[in-house]
C-alpha positions, 0 to 999 in steps of 0.5 A: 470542518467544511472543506472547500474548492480550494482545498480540493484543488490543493490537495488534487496538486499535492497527491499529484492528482489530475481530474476534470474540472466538471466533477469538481462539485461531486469531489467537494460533496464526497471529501465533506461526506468523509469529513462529517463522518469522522465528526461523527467518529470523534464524537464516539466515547472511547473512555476505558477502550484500550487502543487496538494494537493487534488484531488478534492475540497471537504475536509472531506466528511464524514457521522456524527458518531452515535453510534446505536445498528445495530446487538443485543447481542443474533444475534451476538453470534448466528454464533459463532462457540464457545460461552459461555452463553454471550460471545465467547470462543476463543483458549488460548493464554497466559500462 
């Protein structure tokens, strides 16, 4: 597959992309750069390759969730920039 400045002015409109016209050519010769490559991908023989799922054997290596008090009431208020005895005072937002 050849692409052409159509195709680079199309997908330039669809991903909302704005570029100078006068590098159009370089854009065209690196989108068919990319697509030659991927001609080349695909000619790759893949029979008996399992597809690749994870990138390590190791599933779900996560820490347990304990919930724990790290930061007290009193030093979380304590850089706020506005606080009102126990809690933030934070811009109006709402009518």
């Amino acid at each position: 597959m050849k692409a052409d400045l159509e195709t680079i002015r199309g997908l330039a409109h669809l991903a909302r992309l704005e570029f100078d016209p006068a590098r159009e050519d370089q854009m065209l010769k690196d989108l068919n750069g990319i697509l030659d490559w991927v001609a080349q991908l695909e000619q790759v023989d893949t029979e008996g390759v399992e597809p690749l799922v994870h990138l390590s054997h190791e599933l779900n290596v996560l820490r347990d969730d304990e919930a724990r008090n790290t930061v007290s009431h009193q030093e979380g208020l304590r850089n706020a920039p506005r606080k009102d005895s126990d809690y933030f005072r934070v811009p109006k937002v709402l009518d």
